[in-house]
VOBA-1610 file (N, C-alpha, C; in pm, whole numbers, padded with zeros to 5 digits, always signed):
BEGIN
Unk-00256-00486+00446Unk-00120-00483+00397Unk-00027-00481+00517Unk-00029-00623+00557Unk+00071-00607+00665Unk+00226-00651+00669Unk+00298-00689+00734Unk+00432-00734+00723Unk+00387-00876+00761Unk+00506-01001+00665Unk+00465-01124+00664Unk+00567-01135+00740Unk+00679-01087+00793Unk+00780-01075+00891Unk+00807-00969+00925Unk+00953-00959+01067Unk+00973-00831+01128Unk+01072-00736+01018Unk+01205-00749+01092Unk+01323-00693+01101Unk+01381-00664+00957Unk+01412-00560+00919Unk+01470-00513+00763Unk+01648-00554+00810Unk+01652-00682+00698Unk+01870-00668+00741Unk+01874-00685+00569Unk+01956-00578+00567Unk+01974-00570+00411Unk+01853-00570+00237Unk+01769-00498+00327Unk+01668-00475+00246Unk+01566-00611+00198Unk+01612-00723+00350Unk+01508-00797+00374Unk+01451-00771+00503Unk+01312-00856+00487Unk+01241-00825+00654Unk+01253-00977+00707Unk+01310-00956+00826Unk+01291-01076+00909Unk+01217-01086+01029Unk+01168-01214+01133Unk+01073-01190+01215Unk+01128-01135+01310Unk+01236-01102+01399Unk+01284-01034+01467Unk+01261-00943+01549Unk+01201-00818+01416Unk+01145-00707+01521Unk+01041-00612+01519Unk+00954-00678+01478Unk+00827-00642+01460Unk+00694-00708+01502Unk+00586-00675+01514Unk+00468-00812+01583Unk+00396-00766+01446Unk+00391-00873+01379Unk+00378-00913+01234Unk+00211-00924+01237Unk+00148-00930+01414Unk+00021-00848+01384Unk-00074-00745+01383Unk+00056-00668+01373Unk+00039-00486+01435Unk-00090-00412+01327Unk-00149-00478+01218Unk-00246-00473+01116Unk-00344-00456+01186Unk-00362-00536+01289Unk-00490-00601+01304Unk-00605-00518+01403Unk-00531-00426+01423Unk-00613-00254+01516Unk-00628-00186+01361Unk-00532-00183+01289Unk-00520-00069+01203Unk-00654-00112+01059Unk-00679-00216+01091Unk-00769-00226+00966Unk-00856-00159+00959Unk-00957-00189+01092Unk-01072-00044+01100Unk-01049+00086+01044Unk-00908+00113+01072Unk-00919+00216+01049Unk-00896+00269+00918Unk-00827+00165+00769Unk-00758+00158+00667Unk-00849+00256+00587Unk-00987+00153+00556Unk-01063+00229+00417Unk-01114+00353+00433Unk-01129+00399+00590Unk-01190+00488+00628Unk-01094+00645+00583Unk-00978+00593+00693Unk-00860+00686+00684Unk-00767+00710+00551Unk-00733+00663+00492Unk-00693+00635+00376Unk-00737+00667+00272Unk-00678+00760+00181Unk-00690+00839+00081Unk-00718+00745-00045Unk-00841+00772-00092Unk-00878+00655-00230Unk-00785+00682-00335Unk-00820+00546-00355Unk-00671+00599-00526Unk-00762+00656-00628Unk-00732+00771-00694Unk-00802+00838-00834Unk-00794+00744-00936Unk-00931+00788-00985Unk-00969+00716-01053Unk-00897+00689-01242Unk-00848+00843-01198Unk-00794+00860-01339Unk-00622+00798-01338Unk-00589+00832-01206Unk-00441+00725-01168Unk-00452+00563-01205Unk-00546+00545-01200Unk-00575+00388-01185Unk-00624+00343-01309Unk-00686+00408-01424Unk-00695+00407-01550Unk-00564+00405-01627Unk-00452+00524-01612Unk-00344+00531-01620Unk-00255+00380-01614Unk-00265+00311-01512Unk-00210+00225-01474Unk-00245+00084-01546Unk-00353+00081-01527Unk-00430-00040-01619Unk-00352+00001-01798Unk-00402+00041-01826Unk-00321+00117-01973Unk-00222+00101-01981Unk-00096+00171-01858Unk+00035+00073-01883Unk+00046-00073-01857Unk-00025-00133-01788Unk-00037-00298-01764Unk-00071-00334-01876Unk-00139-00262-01989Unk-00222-00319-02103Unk-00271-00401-02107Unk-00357-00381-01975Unk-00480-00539-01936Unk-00618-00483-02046Unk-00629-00637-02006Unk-00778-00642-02124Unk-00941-00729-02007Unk-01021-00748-02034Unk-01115-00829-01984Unk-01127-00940-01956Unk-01012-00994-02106Unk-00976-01154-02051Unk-00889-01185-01952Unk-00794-01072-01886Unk-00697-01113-01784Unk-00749-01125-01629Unk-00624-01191-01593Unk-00623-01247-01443Unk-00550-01093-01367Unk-00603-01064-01212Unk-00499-00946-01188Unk-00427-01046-01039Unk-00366-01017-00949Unk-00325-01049-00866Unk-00277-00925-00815Unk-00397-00923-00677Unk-00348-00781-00545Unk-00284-00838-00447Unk-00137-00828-00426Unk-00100-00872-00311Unk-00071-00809-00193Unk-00133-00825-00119Unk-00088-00729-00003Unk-00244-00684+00025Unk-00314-00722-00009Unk-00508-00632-00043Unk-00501-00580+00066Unk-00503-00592+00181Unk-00562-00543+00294Unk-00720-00515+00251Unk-00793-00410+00289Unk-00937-00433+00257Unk-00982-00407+00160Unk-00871-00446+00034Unk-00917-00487-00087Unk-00960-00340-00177Unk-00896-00233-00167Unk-00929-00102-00188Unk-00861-00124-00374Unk-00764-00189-00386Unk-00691-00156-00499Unk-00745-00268-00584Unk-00764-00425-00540Unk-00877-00488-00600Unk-00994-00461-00698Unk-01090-00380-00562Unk-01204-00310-00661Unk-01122-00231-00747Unk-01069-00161-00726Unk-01018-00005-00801Unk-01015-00061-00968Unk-00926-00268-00968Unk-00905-00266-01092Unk-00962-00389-01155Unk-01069-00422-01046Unk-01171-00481-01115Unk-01232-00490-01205Unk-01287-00388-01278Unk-01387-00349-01364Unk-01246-00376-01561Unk-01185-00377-01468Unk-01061-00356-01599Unk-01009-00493-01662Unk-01038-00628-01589Unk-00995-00755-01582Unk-01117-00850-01601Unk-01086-00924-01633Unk-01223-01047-01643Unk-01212-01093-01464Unk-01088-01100-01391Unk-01121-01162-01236Unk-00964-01079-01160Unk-01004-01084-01025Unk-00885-01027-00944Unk-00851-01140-00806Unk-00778-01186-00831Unk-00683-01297-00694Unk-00648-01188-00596Unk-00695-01169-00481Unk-00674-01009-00367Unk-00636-01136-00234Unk-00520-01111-00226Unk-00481-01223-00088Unk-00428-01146+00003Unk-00409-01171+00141Unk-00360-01065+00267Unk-00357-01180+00394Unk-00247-01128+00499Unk-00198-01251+00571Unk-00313-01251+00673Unk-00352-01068+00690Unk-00447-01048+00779Unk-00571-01077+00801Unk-00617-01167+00919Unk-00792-01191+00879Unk-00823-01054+00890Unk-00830-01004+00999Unk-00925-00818+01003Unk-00925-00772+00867Unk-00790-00738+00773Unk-00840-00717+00627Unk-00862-00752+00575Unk-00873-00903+00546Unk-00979-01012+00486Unk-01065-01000+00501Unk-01136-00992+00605Unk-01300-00954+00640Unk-01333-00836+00590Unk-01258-00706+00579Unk-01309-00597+00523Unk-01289-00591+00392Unk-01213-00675+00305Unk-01208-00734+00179Unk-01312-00785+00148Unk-01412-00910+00213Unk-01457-00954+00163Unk-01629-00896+00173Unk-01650-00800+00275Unk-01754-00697+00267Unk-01767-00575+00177Unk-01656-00554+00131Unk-01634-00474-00003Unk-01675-00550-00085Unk-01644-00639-00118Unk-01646-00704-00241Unk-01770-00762-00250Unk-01834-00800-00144Unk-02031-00832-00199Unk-02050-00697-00200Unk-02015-00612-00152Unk-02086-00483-00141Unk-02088-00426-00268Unk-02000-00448-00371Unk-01945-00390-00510Unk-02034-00482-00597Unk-02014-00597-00576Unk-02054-00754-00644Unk-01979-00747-00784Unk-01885-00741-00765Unk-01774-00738-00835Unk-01687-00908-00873Unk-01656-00924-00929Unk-01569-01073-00983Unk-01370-01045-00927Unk-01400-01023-00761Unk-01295-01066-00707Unk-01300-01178-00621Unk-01194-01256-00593Unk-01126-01344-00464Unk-01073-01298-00399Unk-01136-01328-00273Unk-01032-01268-00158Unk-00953-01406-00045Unk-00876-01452-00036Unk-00852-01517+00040Unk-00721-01520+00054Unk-00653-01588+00226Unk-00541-01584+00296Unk-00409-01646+00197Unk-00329-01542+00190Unk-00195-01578+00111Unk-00127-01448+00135Unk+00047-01463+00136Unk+00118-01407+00133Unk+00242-01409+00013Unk+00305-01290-00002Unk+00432-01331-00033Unk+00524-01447+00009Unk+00492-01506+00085Unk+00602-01617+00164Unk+00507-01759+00094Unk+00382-01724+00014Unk+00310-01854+00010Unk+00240-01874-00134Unk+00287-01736-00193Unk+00270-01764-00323Unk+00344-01863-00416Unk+00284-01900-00531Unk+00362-01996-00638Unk+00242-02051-00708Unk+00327-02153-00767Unk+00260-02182-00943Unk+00098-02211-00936Unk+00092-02259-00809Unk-00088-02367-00746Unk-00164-02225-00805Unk-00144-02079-00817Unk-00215-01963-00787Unk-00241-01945-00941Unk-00178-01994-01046Unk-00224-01996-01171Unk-00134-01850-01197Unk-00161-01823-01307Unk-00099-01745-01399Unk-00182-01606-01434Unk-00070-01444-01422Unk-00146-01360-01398Unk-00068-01246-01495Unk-00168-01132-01562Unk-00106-01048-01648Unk-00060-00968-01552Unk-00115-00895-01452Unk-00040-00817-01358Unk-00069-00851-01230Unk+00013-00796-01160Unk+00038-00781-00990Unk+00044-00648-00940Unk-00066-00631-00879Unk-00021-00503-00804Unk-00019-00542-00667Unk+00045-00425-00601Unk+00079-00398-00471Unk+00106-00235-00438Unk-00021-00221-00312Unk-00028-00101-00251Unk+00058-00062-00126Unk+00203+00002-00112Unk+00235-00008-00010Unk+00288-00120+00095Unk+00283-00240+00024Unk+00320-00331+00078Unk+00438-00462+00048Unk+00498-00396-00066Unk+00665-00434-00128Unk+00755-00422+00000Unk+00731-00300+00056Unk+00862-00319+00173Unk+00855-00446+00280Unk+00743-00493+00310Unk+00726-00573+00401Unk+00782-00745+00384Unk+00788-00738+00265Unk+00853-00844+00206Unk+01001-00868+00186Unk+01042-01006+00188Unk+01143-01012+00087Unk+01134-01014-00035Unk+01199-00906-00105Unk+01157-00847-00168Unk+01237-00922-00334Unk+01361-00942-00273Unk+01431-01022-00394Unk+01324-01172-00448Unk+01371-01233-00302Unk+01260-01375-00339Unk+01100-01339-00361Unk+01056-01233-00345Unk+00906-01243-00367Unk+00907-01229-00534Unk+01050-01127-00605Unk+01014-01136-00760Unk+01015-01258-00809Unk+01121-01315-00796Unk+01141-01443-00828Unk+01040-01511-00787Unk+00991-01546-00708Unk+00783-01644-00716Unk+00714-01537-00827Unk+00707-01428-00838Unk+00605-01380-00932Unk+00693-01393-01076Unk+00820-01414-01094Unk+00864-01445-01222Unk+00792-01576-01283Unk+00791-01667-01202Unk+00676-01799-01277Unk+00551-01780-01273Unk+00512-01700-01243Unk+00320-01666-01221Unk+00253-01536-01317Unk+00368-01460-01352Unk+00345-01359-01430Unk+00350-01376-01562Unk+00281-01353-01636Unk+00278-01397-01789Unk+00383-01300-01838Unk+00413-01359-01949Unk+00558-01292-02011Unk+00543-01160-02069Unk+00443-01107-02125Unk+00438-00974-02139Unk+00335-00896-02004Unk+00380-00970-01924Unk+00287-00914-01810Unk+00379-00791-01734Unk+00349-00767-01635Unk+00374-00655-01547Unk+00340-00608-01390Unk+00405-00575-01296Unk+00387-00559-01195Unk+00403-00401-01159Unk+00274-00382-01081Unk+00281-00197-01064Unk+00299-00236-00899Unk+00406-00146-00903Unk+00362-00069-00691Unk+00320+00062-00721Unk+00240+00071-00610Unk+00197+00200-00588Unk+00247+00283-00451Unk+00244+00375-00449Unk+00283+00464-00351Unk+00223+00631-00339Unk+00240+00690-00212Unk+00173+00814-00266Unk+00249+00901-00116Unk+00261+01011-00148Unk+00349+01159-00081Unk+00261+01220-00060Unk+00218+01341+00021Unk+00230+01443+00053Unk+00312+01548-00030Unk+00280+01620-00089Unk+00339+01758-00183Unk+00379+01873-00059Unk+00512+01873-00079Unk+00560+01971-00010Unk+00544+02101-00093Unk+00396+02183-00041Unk+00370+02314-00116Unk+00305+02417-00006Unk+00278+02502+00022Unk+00221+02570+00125Unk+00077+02554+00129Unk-00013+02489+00025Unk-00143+02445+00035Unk-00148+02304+00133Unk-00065+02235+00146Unk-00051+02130+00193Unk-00042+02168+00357Unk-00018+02277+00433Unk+00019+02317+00579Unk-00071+02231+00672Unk-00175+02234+00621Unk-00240+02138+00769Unk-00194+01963+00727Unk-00179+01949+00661Unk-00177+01813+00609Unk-00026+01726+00692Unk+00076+01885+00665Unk+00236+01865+00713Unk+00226+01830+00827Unk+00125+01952+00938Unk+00101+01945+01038Unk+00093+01790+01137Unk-00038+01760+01045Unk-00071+01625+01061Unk+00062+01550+01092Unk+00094+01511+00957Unk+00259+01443+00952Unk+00369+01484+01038Unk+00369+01599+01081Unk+00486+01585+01220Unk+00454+01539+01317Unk+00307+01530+01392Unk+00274+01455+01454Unk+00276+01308+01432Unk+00248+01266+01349Unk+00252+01121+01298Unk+00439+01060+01304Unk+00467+01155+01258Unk+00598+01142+01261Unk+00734+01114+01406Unk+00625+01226+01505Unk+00687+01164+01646Unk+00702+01065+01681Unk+00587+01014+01645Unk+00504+00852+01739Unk+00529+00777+01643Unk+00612+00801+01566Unk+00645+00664+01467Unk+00790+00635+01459Unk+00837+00786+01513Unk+01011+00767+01501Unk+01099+00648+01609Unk+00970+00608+01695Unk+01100+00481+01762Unk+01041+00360+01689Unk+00977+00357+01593Unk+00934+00231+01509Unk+01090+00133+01429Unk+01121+00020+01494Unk+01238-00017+01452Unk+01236-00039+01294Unk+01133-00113+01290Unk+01132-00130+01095Unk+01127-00007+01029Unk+01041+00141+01049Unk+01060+00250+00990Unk+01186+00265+00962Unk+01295+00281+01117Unk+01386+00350+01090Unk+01487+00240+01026Unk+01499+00117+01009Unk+01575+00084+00924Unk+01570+00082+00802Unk+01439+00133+00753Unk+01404+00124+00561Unk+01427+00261+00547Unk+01461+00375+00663Unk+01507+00499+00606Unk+01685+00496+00672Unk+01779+00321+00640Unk+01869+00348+00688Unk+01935+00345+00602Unk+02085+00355+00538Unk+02187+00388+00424Unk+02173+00244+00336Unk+02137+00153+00457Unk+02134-00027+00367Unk+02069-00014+00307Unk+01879+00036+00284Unk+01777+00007+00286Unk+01780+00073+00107Unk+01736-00045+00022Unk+01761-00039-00084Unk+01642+00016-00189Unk+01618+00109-00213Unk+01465+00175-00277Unk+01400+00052-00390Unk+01258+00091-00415Unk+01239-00041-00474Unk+01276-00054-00647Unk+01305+00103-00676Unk+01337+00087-00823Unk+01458-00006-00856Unk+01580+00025-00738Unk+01681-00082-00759Unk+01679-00197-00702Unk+01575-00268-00590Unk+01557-00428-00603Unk+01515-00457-00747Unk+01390-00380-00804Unk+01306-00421-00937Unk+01436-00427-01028Unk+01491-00328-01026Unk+01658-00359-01167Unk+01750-00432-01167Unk+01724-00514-01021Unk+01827-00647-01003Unk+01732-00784-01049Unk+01607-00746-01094Unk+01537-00860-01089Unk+01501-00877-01244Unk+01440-01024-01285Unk+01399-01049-01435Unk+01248-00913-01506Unk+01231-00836-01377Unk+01141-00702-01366Unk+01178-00605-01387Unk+01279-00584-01489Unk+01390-00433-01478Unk+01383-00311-01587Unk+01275-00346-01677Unk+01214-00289-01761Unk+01081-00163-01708Unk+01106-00059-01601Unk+01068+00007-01582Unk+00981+00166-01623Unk+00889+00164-01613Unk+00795+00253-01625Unk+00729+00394-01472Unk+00744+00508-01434Unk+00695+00505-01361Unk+00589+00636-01366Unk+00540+00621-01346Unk+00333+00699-01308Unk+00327+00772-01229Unk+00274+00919-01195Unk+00263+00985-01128Unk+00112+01050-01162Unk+00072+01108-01032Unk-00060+01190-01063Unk-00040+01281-00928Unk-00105+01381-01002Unk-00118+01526-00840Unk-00269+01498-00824Unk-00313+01508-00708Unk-00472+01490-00695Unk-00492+01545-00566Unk-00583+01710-00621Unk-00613+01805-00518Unk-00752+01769-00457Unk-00750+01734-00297Unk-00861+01730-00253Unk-00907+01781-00124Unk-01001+01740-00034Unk-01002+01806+00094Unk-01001+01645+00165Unk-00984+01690+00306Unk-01033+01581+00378Unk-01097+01678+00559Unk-01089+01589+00633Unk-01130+01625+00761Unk-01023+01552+00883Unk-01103+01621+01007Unk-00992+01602+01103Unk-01013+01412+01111Unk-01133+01400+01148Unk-01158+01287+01216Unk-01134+01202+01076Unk-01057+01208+00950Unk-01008+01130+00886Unk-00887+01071+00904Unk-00840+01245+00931Unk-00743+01217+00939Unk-00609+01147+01047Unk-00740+01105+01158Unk-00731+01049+01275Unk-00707+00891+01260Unk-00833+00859+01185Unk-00849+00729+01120Unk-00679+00689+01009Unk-00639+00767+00931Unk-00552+00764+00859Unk-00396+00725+00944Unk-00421+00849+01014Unk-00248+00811+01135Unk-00291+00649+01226Unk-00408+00588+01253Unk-00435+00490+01321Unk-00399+00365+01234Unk-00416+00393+01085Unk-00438+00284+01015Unk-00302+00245+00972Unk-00192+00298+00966Unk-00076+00329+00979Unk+00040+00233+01034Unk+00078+00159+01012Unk+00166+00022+01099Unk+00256+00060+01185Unk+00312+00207+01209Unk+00394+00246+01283Unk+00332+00346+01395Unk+00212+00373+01353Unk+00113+00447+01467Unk+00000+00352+01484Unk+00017+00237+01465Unk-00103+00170+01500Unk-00125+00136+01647Unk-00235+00119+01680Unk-00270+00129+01824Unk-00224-00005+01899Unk-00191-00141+01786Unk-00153-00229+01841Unk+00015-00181+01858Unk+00065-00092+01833Unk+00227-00078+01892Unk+00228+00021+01955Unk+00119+00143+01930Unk+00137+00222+02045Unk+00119+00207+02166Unk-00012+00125+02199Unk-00078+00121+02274Unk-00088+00204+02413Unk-00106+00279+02496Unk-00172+00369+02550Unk-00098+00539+02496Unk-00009+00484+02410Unk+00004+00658+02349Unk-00061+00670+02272Unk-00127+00602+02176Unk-00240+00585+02086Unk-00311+00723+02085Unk-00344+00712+02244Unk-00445+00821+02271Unk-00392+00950+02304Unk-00280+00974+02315Unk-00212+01067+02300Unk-00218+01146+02182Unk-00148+01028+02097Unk-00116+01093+01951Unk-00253+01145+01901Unk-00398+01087+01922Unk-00496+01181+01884Unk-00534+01294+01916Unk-00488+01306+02082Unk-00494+01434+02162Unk-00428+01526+02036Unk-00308+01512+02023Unk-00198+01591+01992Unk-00272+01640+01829Unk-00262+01522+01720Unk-00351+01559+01625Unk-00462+01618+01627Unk-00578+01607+01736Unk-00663+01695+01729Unk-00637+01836+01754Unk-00575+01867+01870Unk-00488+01998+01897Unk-00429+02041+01751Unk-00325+01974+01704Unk-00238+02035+01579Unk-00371+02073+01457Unk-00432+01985+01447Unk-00525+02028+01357Unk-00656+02167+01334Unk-00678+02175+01458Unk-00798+02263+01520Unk-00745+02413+01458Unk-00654+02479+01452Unk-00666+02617+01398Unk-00723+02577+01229Unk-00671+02457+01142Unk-00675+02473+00964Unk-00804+02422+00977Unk-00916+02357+01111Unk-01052+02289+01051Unk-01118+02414+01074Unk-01080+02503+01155Unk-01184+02612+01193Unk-01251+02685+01066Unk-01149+02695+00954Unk-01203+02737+00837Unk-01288+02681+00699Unk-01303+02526+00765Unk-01342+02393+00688Unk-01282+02310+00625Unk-01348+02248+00574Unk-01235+02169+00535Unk-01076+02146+00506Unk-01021+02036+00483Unk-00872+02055+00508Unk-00822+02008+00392Unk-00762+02071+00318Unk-00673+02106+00149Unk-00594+02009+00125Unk-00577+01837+00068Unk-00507+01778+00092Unk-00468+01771-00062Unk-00333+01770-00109Unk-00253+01708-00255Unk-00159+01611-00195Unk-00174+01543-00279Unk-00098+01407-00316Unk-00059+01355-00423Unk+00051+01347-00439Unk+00122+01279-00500Unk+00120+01114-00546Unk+00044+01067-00672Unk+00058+00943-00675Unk+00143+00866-00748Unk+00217+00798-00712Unk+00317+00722-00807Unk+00250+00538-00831Unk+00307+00531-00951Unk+00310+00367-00968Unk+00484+00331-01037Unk+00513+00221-00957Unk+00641+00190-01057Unk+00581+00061-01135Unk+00579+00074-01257Unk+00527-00044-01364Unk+00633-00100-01378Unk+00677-00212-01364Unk+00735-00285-01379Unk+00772-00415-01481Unk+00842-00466-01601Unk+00842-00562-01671Unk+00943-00621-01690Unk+00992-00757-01755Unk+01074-00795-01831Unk+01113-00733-01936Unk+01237-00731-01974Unk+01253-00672-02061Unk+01275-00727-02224Unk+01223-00641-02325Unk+01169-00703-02482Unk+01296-00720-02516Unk+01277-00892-02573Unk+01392-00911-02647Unk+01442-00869-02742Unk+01568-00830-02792Unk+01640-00773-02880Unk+01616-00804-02983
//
C-alpha cells in the first residue's frame, strides 16, 4: 500500500514530494509487523458489503495481500492490485500459500477502469490517502455495481492506560516521522478526512464499523511494525533507521521485562454506498 504519487495540495497527492518508492524496504516488514485484521471485524464488514459467493471483490492498495485473503473465503474471486513489486511478491506467496481464488497483479488507482470488469465491493487498507482521492471515486463509480459498496479500513491505538507500552512505542515512531512532508500535510487544516471526500462523491451513503480487539504483541514486532510504516521506512530514513530501533528497543525494555506487551486497537471500516433511491 504505497503512494501512486507524492505531495498532498488540497487533499490531493501529487509527485512532488515524496519517493513514491519508499514501500519497497517496508514490505518485509508489513505482514510481519502489522497487526492482523480480526476476524470477527472482517465478518462484520462482509455483512455490511452484503457480499455473497457469487461476487467479485476488488483490494486496492493490497500490498501483501493481507485484506485479500481476509475476504476471500466470503466472495467467489478477489482482483488484489498494488503499484509495488516487493508487495506483489509477498501477495502472491500468500496467496499459493492459502490456495485461495485471488489475483494479484500490478494496478493502481491512477490505472484502474472499465477493462477491470465489474465489482460488488472495494476495499482498501490504509491506502485512500495516497490517492487522488476525488478522481479515484469517480473510476470506481463505473466498476462498482450499483448496490455495491466500498469499505476503508483503518485502525488506532486506544488511548487507555493498558495501552502504555504500545503509546510508548508511538512517541518514538512519532519523532522519526514528524519531518515526513506528506504526514504533516494530511494532519494540515486543508487535509480533508475521508468521510467528507466519500460525501462529496456518488459514495455518500455511509456506514461506519468499529471493533476493540485486545491482544498482546512483542518487541521485535513491534520493530517490524514502525519499519513497515511509509514515514519510518528505512527507504526515507535511511541511516536513522537504526536509530529509531535503538530508541524503540530502549523505550520498550522496562513493559517486555514482564512479557508480553498488551496491545488494543481500535478497528474502524467506513462502508461506503450510493445512495437508495427515493
Amino acid at each position: 500500500m504505497r503512494p501512486g504519487s507524492g505531495q498532498v495540495i488540497s487533499g490531493v497527492v501529487s509527485s512532488a514530494a515524496v519517493d513514491t518508492r519508499r514501500f519497497r524496504t517496508a514490505a518485509a516488514h508489513y505482514a510481519i509487523g502489522r497487526p492482523p485484521y480480526p476476524a470477527p471485524f472482517i465478518a462484520d464488514v462482509a455483512r455490511a458489503c452484503r457480499l455473497t459467493r457469487a461476487d467479485r471483490l476488488l483490494d486496492l492498495g493490497t500490498g501483501p495481500g493481507v485484506l485479500a485473503l481476509a475476504f476471500a473465503p466470503y466472495v467467489a474471486s478477489v482482483l488484489a492490485v498494488d503499484p509495488e513489486p516487493e508487495m506483489l511478491d509477498l501477495a502472491r506467496e500468500a496467496v499459493r500459500a492459502a490456495g485461495v481464488a485471488v489475483e494479484v497483479r500490478p494496478g493502481s488507482s491512477e490505472t484502474l477502469g472499465p477493462d477491470w470488469g465489474h465489482f460488488r465491493a472495494v476495499t482498501m487498507g490504509r491506502a485512500f490517502h495516497w490517492m487522488d482521492r476525488a478522481a479515484t471515486l469517480r473510476r470506481l463509480d463505473a466498476i462498482v455495481e450499483a448496490d455495491g459498496a466500498i469499505a476503508l479500513f483503518n485502525d488506532e491505538i486506544s488511548d487507555v492506560p493498558e495501552n502504555a507500552a504500545i503509546q510508548a512505542w508511538s512517541a518514538v515512531v512519532e519523532r522519526y516521522s514528524a519531518d515526513d512532508r506528506v504526514r504533516m500535510q494530511r494532519k494540515s487544516r486543508e487535509w480533508q478526512d475521508h468521510e467528507t471526500v466519500l460525501r462529496g462523491s456518488t459514495f455518500s451513503d455511509i456506514e461506519r464499523l468499529s471493533h476493540l480487539d485486545r491482544g498482546t504483541t512483542t518487541v521485535d514486532l513491534l520493530v517490524h511494525r514502525a519499519l513497515s510504516m511509509s514515514a519510518t521506512a528505512e527507504s526515507r530514513l535511511g541511516p536513522r533507521a537504526e536509530a529509531m530501533v535503538s530508541e524503540l528497543h530502549a523505550a520498550l525494555a522496562p513493559f517486555a521485562a514482564s512479557g508480553p506487551l498488551v496491545q488494543l486497537i481500535e478497528w474502524t471500516a467506513l462502508v461506503a454506498r450510493r445512495p437508495r433511491s427515493a
